[in-house]
N, CA, C and O atoms as CSV, one atom per row, in Angstrom:
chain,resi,resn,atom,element,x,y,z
A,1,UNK,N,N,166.839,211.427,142.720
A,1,UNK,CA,C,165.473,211.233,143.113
A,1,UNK,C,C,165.004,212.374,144.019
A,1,UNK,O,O,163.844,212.746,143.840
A,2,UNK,N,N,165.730,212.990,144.967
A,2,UNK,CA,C,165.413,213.346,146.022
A,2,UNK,C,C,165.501,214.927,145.267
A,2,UNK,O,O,164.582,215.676,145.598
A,3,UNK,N,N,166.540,215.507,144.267
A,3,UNK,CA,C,166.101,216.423,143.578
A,3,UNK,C,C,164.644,216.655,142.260
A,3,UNK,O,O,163.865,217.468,141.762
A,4,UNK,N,N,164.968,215.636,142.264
A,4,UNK,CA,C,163.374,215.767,141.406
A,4,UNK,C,C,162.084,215.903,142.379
A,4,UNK,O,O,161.359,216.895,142.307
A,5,UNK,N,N,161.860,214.936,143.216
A,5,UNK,CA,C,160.871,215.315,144.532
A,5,UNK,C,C,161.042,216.773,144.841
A,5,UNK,O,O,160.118,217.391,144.313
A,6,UNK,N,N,161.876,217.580,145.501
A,6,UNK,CA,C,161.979,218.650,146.022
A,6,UNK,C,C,161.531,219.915,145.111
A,6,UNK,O,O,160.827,220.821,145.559
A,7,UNK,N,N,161.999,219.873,143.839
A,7,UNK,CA,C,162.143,220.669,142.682
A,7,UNK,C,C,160.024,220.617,141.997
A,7,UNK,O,O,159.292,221.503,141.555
A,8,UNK,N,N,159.820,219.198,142.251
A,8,UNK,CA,C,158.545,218.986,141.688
A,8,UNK,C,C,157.326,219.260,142.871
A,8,UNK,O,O,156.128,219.116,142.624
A,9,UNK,N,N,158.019,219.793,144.554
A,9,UNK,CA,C,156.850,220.017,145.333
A,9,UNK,C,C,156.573,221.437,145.035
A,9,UNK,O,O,155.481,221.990,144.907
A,10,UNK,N,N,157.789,221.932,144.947
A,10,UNK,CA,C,157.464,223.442,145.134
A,10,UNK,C,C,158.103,224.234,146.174
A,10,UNK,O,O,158.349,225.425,145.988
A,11,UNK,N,N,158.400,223.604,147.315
A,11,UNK,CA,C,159.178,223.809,148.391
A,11,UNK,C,C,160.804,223.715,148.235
A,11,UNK,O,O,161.485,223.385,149.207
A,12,UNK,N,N,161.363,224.002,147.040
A,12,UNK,CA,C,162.798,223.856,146.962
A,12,UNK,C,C,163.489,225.714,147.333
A,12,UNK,O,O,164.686,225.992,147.393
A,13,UNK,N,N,162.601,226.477,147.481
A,13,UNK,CA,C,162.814,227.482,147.778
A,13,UNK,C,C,163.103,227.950,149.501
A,13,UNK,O,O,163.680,228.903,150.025
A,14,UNK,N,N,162.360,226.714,150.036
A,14,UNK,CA,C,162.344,227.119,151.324
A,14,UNK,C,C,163.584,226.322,152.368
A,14,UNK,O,O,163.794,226.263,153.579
A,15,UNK,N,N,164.117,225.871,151.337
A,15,UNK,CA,C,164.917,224.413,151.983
A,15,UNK,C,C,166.642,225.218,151.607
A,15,UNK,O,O,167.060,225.875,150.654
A,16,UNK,N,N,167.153,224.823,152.680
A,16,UNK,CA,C,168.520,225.108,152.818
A,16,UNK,C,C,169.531,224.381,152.248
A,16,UNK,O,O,170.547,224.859,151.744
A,17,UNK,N,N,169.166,222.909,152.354
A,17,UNK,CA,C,169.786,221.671,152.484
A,17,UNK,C,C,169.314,220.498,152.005
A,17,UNK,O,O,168.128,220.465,152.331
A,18,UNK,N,N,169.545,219.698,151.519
A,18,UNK,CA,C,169.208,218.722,151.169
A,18,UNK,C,C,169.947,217.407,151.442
A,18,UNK,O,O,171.140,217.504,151.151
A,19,UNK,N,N,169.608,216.271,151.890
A,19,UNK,CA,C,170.468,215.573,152.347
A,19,UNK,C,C,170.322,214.013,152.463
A,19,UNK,O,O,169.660,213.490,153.360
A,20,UNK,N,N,170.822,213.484,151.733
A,20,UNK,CA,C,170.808,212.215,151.115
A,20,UNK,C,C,171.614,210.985,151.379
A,20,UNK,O,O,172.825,211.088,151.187
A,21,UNK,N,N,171.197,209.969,151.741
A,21,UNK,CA,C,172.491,208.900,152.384
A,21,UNK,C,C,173.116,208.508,151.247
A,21,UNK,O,O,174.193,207.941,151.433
A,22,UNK,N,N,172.622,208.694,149.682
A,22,UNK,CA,C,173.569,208.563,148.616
A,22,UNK,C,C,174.828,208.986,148.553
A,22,UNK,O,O,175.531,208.203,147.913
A,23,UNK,N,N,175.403,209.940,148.975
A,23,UNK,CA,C,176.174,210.848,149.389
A,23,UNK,C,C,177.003,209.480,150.494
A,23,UNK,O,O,178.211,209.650,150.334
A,24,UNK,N,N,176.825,208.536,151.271
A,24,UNK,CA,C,177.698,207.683,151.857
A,24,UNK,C,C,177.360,205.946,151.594
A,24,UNK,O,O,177.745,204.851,152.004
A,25,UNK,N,N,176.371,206.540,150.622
A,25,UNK,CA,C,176.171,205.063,149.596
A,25,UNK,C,C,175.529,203.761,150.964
A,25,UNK,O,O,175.896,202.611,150.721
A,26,UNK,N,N,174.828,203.900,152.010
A,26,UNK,CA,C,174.900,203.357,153.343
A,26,UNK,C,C,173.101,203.715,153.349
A,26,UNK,O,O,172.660,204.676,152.718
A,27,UNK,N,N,172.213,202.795,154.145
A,27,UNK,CA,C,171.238,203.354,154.353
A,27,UNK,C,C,170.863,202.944,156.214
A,27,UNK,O,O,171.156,201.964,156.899
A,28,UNK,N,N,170.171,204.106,156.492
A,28,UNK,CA,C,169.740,203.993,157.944
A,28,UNK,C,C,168.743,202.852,158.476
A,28,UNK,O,O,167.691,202.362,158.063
A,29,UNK,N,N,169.603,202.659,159.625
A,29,UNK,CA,C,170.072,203.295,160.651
A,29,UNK,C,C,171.557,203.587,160.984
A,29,UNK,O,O,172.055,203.949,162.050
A,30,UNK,N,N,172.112,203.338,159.814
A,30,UNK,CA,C,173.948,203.225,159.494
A,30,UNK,C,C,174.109,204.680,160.220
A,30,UNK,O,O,173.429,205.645,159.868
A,31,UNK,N,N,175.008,204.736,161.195
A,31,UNK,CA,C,175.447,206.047,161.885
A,31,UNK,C,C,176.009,206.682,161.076
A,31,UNK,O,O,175.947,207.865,161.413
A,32,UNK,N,N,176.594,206.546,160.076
A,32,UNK,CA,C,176.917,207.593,159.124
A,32,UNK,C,C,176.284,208.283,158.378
A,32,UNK,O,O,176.730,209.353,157.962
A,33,UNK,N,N,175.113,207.815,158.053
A,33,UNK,CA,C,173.617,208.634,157.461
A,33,UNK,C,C,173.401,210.087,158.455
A,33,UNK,O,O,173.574,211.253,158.101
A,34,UNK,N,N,172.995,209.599,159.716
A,34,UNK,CA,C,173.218,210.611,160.150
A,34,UNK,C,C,173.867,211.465,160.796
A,34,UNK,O,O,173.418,212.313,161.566
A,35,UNK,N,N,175.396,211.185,160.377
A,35,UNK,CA,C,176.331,211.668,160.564
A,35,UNK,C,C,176.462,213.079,159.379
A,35,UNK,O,O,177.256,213.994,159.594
A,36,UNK,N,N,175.781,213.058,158.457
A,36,UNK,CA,C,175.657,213.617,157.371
A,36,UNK,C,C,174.986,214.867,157.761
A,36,UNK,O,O,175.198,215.777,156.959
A,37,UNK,N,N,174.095,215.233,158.951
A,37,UNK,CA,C,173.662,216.311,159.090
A,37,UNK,C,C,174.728,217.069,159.718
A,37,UNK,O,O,174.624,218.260,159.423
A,38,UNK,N,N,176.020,216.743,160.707
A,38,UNK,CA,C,176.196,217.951,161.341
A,38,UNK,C,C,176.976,219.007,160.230
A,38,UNK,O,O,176.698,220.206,160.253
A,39,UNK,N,N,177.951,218.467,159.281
A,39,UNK,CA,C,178.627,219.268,158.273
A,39,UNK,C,C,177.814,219.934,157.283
A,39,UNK,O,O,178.213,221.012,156.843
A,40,UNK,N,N,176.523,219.344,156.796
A,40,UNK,CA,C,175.731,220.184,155.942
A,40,UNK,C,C,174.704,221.556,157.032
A,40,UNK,O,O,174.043,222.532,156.678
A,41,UNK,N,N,174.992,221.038,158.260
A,41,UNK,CA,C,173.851,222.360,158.625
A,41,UNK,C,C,174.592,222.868,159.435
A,41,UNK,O,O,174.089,223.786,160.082
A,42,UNK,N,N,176.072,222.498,159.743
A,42,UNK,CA,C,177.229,223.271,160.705
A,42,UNK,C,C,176.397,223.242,161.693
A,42,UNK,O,O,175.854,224.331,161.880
A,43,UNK,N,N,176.119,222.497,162.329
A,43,UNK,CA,C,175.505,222.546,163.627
A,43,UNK,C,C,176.386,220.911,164.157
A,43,UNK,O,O,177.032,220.095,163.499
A,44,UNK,N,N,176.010,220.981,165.656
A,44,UNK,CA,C,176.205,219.479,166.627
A,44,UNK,C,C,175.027,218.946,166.577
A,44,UNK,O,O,173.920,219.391,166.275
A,45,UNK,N,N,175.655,217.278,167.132
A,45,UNK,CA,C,174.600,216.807,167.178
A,45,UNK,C,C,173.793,216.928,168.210
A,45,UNK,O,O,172.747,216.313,168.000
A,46,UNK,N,N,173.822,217.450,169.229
A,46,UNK,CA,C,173.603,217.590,170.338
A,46,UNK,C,C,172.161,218.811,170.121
A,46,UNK,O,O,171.091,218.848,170.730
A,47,UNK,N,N,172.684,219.695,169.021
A,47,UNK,CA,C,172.030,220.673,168.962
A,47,UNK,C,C,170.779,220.056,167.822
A,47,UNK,O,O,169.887,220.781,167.380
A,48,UNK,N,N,170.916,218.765,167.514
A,48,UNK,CA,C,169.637,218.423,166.520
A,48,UNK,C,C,168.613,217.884,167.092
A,48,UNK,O,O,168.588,217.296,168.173
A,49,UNK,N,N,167.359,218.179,166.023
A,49,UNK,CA,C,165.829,217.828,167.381
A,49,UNK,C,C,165.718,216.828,165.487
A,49,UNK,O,O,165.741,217.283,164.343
A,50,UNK,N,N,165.630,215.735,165.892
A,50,UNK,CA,C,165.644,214.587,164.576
A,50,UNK,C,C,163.475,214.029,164.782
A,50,UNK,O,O,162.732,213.712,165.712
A,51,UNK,N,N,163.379,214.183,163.577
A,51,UNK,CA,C,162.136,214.078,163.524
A,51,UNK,C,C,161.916,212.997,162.640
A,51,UNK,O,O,162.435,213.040,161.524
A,52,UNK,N,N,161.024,211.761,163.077
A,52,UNK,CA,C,160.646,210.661,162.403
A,52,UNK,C,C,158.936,210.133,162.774
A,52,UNK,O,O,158.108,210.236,163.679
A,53,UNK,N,N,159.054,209.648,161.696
A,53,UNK,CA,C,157.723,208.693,162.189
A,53,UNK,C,C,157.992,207.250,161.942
A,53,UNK,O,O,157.078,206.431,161.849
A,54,UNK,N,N,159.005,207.006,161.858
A,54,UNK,CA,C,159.577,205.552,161.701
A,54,UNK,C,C,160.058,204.994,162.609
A,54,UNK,O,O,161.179,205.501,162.568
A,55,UNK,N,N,160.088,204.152,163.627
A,55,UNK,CA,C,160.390,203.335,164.921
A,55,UNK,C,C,162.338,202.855,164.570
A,55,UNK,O,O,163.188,202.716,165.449
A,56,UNK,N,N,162.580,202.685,162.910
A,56,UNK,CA,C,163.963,202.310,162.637
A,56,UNK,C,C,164.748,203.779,162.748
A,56,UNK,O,O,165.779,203.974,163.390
A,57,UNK,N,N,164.252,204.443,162.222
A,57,UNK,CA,C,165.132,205.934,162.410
A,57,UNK,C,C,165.289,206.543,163.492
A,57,UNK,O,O,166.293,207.082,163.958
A,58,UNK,N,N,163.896,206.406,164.020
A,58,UNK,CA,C,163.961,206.884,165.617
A,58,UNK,C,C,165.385,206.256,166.381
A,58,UNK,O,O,166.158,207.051,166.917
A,59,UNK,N,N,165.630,204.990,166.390
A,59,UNK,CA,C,166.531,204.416,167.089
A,59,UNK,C,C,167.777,204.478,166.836
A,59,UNK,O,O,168.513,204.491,167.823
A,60,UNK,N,N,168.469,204.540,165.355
A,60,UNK,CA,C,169.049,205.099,164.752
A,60,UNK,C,C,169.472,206.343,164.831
A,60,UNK,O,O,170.685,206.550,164.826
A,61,UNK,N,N,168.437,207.551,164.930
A,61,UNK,CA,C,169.154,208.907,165.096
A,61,UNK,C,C,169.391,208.745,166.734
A,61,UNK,O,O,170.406,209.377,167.027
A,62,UNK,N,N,168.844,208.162,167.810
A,62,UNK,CA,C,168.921,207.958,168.897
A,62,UNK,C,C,170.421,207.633,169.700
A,62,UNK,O,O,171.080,207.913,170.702
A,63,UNK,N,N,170.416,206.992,168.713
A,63,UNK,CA,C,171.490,206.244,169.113
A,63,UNK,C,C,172.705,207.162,168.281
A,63,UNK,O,O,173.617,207.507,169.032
A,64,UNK,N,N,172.771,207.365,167.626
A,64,UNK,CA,C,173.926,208.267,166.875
A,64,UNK,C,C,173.768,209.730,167.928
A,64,UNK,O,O,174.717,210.514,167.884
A,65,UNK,N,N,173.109,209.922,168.441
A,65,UNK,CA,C,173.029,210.843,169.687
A,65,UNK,C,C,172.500,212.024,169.325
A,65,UNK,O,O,173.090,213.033,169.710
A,66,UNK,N,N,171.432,212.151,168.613
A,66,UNK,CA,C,170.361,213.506,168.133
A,66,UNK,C,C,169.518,213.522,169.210
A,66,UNK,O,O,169.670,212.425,169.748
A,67,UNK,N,N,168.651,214.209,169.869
A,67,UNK,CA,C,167.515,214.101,170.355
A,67,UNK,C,C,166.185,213.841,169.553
A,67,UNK,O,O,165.804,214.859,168.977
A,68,UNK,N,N,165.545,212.964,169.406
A,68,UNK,CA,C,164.517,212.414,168.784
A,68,UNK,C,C,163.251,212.577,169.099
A,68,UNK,O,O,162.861,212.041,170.136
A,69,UNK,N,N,162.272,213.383,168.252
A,69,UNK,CA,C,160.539,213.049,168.520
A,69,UNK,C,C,159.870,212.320,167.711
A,69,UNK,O,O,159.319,212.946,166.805
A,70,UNK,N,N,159.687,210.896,167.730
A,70,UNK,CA,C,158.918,210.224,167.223
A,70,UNK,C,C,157.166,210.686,166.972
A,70,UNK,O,O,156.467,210.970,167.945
A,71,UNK,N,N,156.717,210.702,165.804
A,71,UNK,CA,C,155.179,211.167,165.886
A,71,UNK,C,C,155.256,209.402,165.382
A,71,UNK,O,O,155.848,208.767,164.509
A,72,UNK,N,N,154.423,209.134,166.343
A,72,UNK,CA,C,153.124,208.045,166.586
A,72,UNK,C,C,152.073,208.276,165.834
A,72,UNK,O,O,150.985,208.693,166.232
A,73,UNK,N,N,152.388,208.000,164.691
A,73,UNK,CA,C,151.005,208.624,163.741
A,73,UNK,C,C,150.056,207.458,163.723
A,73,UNK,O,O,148.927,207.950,163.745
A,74,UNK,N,N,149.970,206.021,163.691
A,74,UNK,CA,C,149.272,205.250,163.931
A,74,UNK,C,C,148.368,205.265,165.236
A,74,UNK,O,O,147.235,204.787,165.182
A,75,UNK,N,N,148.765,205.699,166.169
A,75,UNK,CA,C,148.135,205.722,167.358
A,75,UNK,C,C,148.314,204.419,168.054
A,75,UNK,O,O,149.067,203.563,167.591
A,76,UNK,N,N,147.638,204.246,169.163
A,76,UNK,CA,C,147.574,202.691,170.126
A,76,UNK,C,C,147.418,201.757,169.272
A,76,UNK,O,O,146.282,201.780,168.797
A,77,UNK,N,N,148.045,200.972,168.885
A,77,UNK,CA,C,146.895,199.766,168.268
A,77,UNK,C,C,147.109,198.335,169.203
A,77,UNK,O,O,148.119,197.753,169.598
A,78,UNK,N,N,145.798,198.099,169.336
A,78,UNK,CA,C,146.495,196.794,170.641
A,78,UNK,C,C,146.396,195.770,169.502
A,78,UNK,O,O,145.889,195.779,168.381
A,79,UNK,N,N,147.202,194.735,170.362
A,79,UNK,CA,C,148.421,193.911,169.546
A,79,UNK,C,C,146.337,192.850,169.119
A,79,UNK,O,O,145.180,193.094,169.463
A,80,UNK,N,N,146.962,191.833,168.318
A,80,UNK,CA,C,146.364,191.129,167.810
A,80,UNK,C,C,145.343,189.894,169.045
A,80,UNK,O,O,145.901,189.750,170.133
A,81,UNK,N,N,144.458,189.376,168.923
A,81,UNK,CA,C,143.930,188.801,169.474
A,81,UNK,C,C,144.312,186.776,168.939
A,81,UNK,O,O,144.267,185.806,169.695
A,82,UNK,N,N,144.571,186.788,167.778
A,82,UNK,CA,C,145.131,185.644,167.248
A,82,UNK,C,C,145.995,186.299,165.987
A,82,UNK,O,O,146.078,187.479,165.643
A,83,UNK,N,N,146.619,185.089,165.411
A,83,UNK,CA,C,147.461,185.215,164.673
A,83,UNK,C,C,146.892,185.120,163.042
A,83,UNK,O,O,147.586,184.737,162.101
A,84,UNK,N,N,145.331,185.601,162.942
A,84,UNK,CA,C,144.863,185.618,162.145
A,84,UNK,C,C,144.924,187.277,161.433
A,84,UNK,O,O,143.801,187.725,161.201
A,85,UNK,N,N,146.029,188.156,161.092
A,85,UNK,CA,C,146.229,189.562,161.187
A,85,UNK,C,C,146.125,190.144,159.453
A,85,UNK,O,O,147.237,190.450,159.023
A,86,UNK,N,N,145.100,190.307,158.551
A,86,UNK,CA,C,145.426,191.010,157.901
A,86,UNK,C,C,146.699,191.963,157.341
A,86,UNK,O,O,147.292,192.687,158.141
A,87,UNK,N,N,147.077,191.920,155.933
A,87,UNK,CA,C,147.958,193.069,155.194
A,87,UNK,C,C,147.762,194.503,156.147
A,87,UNK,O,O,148.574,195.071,156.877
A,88,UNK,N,N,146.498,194.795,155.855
A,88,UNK,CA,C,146.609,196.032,156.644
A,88,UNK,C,C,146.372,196.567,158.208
A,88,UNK,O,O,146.591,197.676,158.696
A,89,UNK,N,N,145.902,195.494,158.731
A,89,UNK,CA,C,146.076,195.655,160.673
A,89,UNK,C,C,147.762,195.374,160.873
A,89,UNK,O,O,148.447,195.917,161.740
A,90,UNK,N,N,148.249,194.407,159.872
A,90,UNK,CA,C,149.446,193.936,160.344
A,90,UNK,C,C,150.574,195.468,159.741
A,90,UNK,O,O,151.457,195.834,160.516
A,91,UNK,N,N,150.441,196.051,158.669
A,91,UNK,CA,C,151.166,197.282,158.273
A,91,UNK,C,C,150.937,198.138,159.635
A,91,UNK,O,O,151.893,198.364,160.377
A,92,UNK,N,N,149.478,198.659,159.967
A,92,UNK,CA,C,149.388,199.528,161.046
A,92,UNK,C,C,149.931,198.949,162.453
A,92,UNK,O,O,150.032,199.695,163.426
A,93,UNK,N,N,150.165,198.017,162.492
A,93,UNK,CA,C,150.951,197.071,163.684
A,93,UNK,C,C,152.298,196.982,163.858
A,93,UNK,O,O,152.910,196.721,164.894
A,94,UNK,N,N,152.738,197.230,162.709
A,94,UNK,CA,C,154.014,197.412,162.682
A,94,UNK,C,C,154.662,198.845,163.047
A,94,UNK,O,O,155.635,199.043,163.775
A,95,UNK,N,N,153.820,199.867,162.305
A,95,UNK,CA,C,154.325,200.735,162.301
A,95,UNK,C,C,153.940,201.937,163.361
A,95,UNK,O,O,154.415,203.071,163.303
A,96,UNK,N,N,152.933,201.448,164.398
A,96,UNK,CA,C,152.831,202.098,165.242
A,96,UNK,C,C,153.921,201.779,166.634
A,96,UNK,O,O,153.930,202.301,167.749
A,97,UNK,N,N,154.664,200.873,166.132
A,97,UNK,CA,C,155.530,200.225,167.402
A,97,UNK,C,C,157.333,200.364,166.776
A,97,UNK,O,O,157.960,200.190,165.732
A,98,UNK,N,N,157.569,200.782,168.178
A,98,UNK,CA,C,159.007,201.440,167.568
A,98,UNK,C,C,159.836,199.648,167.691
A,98,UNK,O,O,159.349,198.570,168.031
A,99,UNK,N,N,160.819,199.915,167.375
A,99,UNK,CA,C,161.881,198.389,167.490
A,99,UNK,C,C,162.148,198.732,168.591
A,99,UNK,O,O,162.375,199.821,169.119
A,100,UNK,N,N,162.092,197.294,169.058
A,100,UNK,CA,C,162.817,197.685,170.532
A,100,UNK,C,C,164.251,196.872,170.439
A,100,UNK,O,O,164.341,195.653,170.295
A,101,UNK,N,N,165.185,197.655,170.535
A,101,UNK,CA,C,166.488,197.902,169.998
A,101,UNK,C,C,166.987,198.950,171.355
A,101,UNK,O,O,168.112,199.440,171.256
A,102,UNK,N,N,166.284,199.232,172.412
A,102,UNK,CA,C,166.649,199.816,173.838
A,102,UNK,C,C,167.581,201.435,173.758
A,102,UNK,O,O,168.548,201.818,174.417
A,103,UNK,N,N,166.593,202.281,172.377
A,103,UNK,CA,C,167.070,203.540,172.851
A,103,UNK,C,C,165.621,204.269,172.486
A,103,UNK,O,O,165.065,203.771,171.506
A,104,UNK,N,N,165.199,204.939,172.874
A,104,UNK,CA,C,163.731,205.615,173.393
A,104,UNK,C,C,163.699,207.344,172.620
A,104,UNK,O,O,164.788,207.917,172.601
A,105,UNK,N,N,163.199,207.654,172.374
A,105,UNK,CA,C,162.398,208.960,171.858
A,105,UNK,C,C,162.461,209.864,173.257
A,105,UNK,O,O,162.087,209.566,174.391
A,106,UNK,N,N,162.928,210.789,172.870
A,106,UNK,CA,C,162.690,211.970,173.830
A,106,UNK,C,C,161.196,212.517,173.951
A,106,UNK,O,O,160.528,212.543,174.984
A,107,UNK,N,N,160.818,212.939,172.704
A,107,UNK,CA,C,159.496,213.302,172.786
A,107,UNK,C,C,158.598,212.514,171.828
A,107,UNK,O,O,158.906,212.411,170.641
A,108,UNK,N,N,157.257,211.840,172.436
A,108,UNK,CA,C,156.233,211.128,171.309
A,108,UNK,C,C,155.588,211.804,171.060
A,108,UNK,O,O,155.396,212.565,172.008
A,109,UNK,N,N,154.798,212.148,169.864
A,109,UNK,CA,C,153.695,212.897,169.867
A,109,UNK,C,C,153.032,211.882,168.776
A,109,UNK,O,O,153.422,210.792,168.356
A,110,UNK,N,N,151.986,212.591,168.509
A,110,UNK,CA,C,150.622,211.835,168.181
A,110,UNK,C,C,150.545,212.423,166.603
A,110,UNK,O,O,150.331,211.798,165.564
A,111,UNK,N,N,150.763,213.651,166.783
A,111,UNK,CA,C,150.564,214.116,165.145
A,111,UNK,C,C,151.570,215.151,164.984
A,111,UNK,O,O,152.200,215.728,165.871
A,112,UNK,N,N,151.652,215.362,163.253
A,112,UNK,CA,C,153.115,216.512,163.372
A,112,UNK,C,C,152.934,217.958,163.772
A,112,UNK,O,O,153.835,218.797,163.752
A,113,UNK,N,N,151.190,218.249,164.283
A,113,UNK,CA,C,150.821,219.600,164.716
A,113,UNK,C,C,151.752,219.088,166.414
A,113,UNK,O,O,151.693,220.083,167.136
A,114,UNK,N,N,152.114,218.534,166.769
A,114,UNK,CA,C,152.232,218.874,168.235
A,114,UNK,C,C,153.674,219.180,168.304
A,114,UNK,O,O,154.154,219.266,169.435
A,115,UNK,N,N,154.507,219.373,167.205
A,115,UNK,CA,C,155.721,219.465,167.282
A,115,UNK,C,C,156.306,220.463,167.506
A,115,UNK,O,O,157.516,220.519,167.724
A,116,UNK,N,N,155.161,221.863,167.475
A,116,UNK,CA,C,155.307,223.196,167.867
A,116,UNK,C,C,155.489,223.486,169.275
A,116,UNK,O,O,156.210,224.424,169.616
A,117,UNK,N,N,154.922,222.788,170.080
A,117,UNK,CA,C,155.036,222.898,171.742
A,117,UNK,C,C,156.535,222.198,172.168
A,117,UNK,O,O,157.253,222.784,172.978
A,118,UNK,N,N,156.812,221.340,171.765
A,118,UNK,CA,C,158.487,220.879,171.299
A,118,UNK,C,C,159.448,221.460,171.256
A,118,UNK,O,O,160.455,221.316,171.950
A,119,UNK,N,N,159.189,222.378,170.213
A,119,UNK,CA,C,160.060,223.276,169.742
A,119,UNK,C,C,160.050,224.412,169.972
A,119,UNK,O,O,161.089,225.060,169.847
A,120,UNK,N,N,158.894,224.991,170.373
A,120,UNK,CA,C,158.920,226.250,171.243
A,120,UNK,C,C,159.196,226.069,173.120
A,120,UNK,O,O,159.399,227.078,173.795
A,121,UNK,N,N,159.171,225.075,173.572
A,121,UNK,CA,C,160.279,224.966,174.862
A,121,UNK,C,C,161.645,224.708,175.313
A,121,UNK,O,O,161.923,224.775,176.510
């Protein structure tokens, strides 16, 4: 799957790596998923800046010990006023709120333009 995506954006030229939890048959937040980056990019984990917009991965690479920037792409959404919540207030409700599962994001940002100030300090 993940070669057909890559091959069909156009961007398979620019990519080093590719990297798939198929490869440990396990899906995340399983520490072995991302255990999968330090041997394909010969790097530590220490030395990875793990990028999500998912509140489950965030905690997950967190916790497997990457440094993590969550983009908050939903923005604030305050919680519900009754329990009367729409398909789609309740999707954006979900997914603007990380699990709280008690390991935290190093850096939040708001959109994936802010990830340059991140990464250039």
């Amino acid at each position: 799957m993940l070669e057909a995506l890559v091959s069909s954006s156009g961007i398979a030229g620019r990519l080093t790596e590719v990297i798939s939890v198929d490869q440990v048959k396990l899906y995340k937040p399983e520490p072995a998923c991302y255990a999968l980056v330090e041997p394909a990019l010969r790097v530590t984990k220490e030395e990875v800046l793990f990028i999500s917009s998912n509140g489950f991965d965030v905690t997950g690479a967190k916790r497997y010990g990457f440094q993590v920037a969550w983009i908050e792409r939903s923005g604030d959404i305050p919680p519900p006023k009754n329990s009367l919540v729409g398909p789609t207030a309740f999707y954006r409700l979900v997914r603007g709120r990380a699990e709280q599962l008690g390991y935290e994001p190093d850096f939040r940002l708001k959109r994936l333009t802010d990830l340059a100030a991140v990464v250039s300090s």
